[in-house]
Each structure stands twice: as C-alpha cells, then as structure tokens.
N, C-alpha and C positions, 0 to 999 in steps of 0.2 A: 825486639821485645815490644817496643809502641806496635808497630802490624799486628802481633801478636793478640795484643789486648784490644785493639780496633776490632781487631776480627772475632775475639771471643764477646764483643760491644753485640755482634751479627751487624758487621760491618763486611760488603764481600768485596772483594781481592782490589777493583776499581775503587772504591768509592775510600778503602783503607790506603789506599798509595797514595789517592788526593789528600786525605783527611792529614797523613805523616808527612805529605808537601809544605802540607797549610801551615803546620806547626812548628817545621822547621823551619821555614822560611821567617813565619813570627818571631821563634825562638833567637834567627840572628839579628833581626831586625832592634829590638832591644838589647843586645847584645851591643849592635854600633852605636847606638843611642846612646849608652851608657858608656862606651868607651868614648863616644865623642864629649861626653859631658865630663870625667875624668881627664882629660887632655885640657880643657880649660884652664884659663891662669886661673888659682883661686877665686880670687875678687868676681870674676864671671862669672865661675861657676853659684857663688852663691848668687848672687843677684839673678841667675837663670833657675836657682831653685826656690827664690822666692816668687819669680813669676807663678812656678808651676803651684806651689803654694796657695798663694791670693787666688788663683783662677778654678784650683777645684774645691775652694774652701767657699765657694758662691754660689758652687752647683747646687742644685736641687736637692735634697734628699730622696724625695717623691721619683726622680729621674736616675737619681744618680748617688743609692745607698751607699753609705757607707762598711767598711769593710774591717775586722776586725782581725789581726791588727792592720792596720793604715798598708797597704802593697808594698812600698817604699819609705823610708825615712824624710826622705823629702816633702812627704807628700803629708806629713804629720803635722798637728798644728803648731804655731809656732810658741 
C-alpha cells in the first residue's frame, strides 16, 4: 500500500523502496524508543519525561513550531 501511494507520489520503483526503507526503519526506531522508555521503573521514567519536557519547551519557536496537538503526551506542557 506505502509503494503504492509513493509511486502514485510519481515516486519511481528505486527511489519508492528507498523512501518505504526510510520509513520503516524510522517507524521501528520509535517503536524501541518507546518500548525502552515503558520498560523504565516508573520513577525514571518520569524524570526521563521530564527531561524531554524542559528541553523542547526551550526550543525556538522560530526553529522549532509547535504542533498541534503536542506529538506526544510527554512532550506537552506541564
């Protein structure tokens, strides 16, 4: 189905297998991310969601818009 809609993008047959590589590969990537961060004792895990918290809550706007609603729960203000 992704090939599918890559290629009706006028994406040709190369550049659509890279583009479905890219995405899945992302796709597990937070995938483990998120399972490593559910595997935390609680107490780490929040203190590792506060980090993420304070750190994008200093971003730019200008650089680094905001998104509506927030990607993640975590990432929402406190």
């Amino acid at each position: 189905m992704i090939l599918g809609i890559l290629r009706g993008a006028g994406f040709g047959d190369e550049d659509a297998v890279r583009i479905y590589h890219a995405f899945i590969d992302q796709s597990l990537a937070f995938s483990i991310l998120d399972a490593a961060t559910l595997a935390l004792p609680p107490a780490a895990r929040e203190a590792d969601e506060e980090v993420w918290r304070d750190t994008y809550a200093r971003l730019p706007a200008t650089t680094h818009p905001p998104t509506s609603p927030p990607p993640h729960p975590c990432w929402w203000p406190a």
